[in-house]
N, C-alpha and C positions, 0 to 999 in steps of 0.2 A: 764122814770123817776125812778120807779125800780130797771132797771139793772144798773144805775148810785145811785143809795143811797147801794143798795147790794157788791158794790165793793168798796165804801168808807169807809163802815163797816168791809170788808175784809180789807180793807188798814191799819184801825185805829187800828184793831185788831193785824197785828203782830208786829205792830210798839209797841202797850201797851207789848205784848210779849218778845217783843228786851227787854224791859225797867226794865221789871217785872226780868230777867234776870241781869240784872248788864253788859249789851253789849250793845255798839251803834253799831247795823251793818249798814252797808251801802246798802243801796236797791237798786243793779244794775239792776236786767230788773226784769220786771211778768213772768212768762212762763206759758201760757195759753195749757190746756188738755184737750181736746175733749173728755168727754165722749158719753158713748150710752143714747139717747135722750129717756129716761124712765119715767123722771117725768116729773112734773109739766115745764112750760119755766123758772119760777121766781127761782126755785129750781136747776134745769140745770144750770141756770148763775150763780149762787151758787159755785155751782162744779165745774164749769167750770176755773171760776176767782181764783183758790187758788194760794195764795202769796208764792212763795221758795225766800229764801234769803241765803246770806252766811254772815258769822261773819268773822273778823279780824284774827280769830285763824284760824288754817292749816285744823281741823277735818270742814268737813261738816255738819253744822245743819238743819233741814228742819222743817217749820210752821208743826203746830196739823193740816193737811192735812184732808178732809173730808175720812173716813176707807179708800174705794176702792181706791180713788186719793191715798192713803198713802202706801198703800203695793204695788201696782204698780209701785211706786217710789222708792220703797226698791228693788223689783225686776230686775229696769234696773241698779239700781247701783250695785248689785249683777251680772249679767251679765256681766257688763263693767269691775268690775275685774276679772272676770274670762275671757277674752277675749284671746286667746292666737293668736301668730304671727306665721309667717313660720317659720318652725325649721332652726337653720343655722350652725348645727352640726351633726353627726352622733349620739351623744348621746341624743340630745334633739328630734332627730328624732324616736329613739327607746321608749324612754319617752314617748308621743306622739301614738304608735304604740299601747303601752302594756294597750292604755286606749279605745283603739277601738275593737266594738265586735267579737267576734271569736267564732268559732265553737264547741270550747270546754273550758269556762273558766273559769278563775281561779280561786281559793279556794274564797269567797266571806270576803271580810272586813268588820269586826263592829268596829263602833264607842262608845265609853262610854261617855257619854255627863254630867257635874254634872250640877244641876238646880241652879238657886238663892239658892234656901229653900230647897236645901237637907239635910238630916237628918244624925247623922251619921252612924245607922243603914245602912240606902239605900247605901252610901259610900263602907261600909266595904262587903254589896253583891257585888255591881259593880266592887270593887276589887276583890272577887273571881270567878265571873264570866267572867272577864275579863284573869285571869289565867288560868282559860278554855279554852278561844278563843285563847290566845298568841299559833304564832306570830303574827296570821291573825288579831290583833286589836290595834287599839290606845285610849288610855286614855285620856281623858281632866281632869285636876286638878283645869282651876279656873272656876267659876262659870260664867255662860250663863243664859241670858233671854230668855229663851225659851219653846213658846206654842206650840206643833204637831198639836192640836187640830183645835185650832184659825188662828194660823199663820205659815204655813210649810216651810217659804222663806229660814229661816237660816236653814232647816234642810234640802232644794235643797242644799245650799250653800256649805255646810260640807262634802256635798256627792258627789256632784261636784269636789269639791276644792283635796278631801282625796281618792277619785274613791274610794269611799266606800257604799257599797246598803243596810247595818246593819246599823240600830242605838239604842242604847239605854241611856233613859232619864230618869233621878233618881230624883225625887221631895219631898215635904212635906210639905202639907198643913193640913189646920184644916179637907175641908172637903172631904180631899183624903192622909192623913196620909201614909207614907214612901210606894212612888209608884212610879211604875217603866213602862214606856214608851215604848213598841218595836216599832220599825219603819222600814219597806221595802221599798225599792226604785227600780222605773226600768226608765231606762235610766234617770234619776236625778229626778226625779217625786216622789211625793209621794204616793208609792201603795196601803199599809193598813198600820193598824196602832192600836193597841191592848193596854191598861191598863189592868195592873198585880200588885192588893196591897199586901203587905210584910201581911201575920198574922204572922207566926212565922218563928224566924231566925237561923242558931247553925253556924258560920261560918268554915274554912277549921282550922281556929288555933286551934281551940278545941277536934280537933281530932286528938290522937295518931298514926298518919300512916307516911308511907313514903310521898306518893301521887303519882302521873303519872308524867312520861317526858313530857316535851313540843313538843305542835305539832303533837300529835297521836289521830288518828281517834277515837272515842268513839264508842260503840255501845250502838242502843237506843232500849229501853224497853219500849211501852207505854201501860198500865194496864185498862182499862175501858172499857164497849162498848160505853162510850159518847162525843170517840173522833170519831166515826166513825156517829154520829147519829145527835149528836149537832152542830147546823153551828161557832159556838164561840168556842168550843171546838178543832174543824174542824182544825180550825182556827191556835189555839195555838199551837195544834200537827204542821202542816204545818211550822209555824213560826221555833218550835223548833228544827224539823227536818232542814230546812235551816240554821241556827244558827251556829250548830255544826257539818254538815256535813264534813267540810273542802275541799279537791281538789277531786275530783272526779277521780276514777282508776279504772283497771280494775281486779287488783287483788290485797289482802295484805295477809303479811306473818303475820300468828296465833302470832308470837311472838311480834307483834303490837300491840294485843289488851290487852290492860293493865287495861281497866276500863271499867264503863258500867254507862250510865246515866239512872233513872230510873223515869216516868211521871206519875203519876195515877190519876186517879180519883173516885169517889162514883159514884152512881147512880142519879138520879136527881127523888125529890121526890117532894108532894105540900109543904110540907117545907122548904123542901132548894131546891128550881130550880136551883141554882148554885152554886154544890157543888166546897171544894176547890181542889188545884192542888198540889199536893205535888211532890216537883224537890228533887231525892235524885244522889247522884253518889258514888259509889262503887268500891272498888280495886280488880281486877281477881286476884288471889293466886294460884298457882297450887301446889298442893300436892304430896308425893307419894301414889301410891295405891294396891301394888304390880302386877298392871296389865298393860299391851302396855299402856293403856291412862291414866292421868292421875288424880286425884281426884280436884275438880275447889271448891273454897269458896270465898264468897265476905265477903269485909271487908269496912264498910264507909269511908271513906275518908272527905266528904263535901264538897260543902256546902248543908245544910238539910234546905228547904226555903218549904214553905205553900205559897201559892198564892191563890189570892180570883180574880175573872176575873170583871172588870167594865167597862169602857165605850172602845165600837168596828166599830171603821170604817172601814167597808170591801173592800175589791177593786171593781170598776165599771168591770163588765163583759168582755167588749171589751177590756180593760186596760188588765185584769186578762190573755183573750184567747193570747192577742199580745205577753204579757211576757210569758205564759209555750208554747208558739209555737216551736215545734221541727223544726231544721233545715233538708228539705232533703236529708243534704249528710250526714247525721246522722243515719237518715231510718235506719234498716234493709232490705236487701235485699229480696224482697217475690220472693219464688219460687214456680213454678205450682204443684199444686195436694198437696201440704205437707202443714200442719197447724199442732195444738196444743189445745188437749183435755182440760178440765176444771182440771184435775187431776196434766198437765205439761206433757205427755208425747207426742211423735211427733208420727201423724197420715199422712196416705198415702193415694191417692185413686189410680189407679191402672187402665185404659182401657183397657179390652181385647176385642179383635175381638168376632164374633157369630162363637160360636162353633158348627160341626154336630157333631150329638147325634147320625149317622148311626155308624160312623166310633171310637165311644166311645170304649175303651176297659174293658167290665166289667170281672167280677170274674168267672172263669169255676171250676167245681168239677171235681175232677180228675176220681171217680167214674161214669161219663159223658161225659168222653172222649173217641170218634171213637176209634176205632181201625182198622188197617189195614186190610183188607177184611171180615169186617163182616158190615153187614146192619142192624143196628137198628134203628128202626123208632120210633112214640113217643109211638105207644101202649106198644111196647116191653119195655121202658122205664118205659112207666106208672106201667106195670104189676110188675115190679121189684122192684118199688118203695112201693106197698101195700104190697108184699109179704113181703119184709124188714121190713116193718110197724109191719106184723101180728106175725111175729117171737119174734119181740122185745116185744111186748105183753103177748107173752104169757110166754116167761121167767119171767117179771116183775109177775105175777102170779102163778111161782110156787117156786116166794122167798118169 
């Protein structure tokens, strides 16, 4: 009697729904979802019985779904568009190729995502942060509903959809004012996931510089020992270093490096356990100096952004060891007996056979040396050795 008054209540419920809306839809079937049998049975039937309906319009609506029934349901239809068929071209084949893993890949893609309630502060970072990353980023311009925290579906989706493993999320709220969202992804998953609030901003426009070409490597400076001690710290270093690496090589030419991005932090005290993070970047200039090398000055450029660190979901362990797992054919080659000292230099060990020590050739005095038909024995030795003794003595005493 229960699970019959608990499904008439569902029923009555999305039909007041339909109504409350200004749509008659037409309720073609239940679709009954088996969840994991956790609670209660009266509660199960519950969850169980949720109403999906479609409306008369093209878009699909779905009932206020109980949470887990609801983002389950967002996920297979997220799925089902992204579902792809066999290629039936050479080019759709290559497509297809460049999105599958490989041994050495390619420079990593960020997404710039703007929130509902972005601020325009948050905007005009994401624009210059996003001038960083070009070409390796794409921008979104109109506003997304989007929670990392709560609900990571749309941002498998984006990453999926764009084979893109960077995200960042610009928001603004009362009680997380102009913040900003990093997001890593490994194989479409959501990996960690770090809040970074804006304190202070100076963007790229207000700086008299030229700036850097597009597409050139940076190098990173990071200033603190509390990237190396702090797990949140850890973290952001990590993050920033992937960020901005770009393709990975195995050598560039000095006339590349045009900038330098710079990370620091204070010390972490009982007043401020989290100090902030100050992101600056700087123009290399080379000078003359009148010697072979030449004189280096940095000049800002921007953007000059303070960051304060808040809420950090880290990656689960196993998740963390599958993604930096080096491939094999990657290895270095180890070869016997040679390694490498703490200092970098390359050490050897070296087996040699048991040497005889009869057959050693040590040092002779020429003074000591036989001569052709004469027999000296060791007295005659000994004797010639004190008498030499006594002479030199007694010169030293009568200087």
């Amino acid at each position: 009697m229960s699970r019959a008054l608990i499904t008439l209540v569902y029923l009555c419920r999305s039909i007041c729904l339909a109504i409350a809306r200004r749509s008659v839809p037409k309720l073609r079937c239940f679709e009954r979802n088996l969840l994991e049998l956790e609670r209660s049975p009266a509660a199960d039937w519950a969850s169980w019985c949720g109403v999906v309906w479609r409306s008369s319009r093209r878009r699909k609506k779905y009932d206020k779904l109980p949470g887990e029934l609801y983002r389950r349901r967002r996920q297979k239809v997220a799925v089902a568009m992204l579902r792809t068929s066999k290629p039936k071209n050479a080019r759709a084949k290559r497509a297809l190729a460049q999105r599958e893993p490989k041994l050495v890949e390619n420079a990593k893609k960020a997404i710039f995502i703007r929130g509902s309630t972005a601020s325009g502060l948050v905007q005009t970072a994401m624009a210059d942060l996003y001038s960083l990353k070009k070409p390796d980023a794409i921008n979104f311009t109109k506003k997304n509903e989007v929670h990392p925290f709560e609900d990571p579906s749309s941002i498998e989706f984006w990453s999926e959809k764009n084979d893109s493993s960077l995200l960042v999320v610009g928001t603004h709220t009362k009680k997380r004012p102009h913040n900003l969202t990093w997001c890593r992804t490994f194989s479409y998953q959501v990996l960690d996931v770090i809040e970074l609030g804006i304190q202070n901003f100076k963007p790229i426009a207000e700086f008299k510089t030229q700036g850097s070409a597009v597409g050139l490597k940076p190098l990173m400076l990071f200033n603190g020992p509390i990237f190396d001690t702090h797990p949140n710290y850890k973290h952001a270093k990590s993050l920033f270093i992937d960020f901005f690496r770009g393709e990975q090589v195995q050598s560039i030419d000095v006339a590349g490096l045009q900038y330098i991005i710079s990370v620091s932090a204070g010390e972490a005290t009982d007043d401020v356990p989290h100090p902030q993070i100050n992101f600056r970047a700087y123009l290399i200039q080379t000078k003359k100096s009148g010697q072979k090398l030449p004189r280096i000055e940095l000049q800002e450029m921007g953007p000059r952004i303070d960051f304060s660190v808040r809420r950090v979901q880290a990656p689960n362990d196993d998740v963390w060891n599958e993604a930096t797992k080096k491939p094999k054919q990657l290895m270095p080659k180890t070869k016997k007996n040679v390694g490498m000292n703490e200092i970098g230099d390359k050490t050897g060990r070296i087996h040699v056979g048991r040497q005889d020590l009869t057959k050693m050739q040590t040092r002779k005095m020429k003074g000591l040396k036989k001569r052709a038909g004469e027999d000296a024995d060791e007295e005659v030795v000994a004797e010639a050795r004190s008498k030499k003794a006594r002479t030199s003595d007694a010169m030293d005493e009568t200087e």
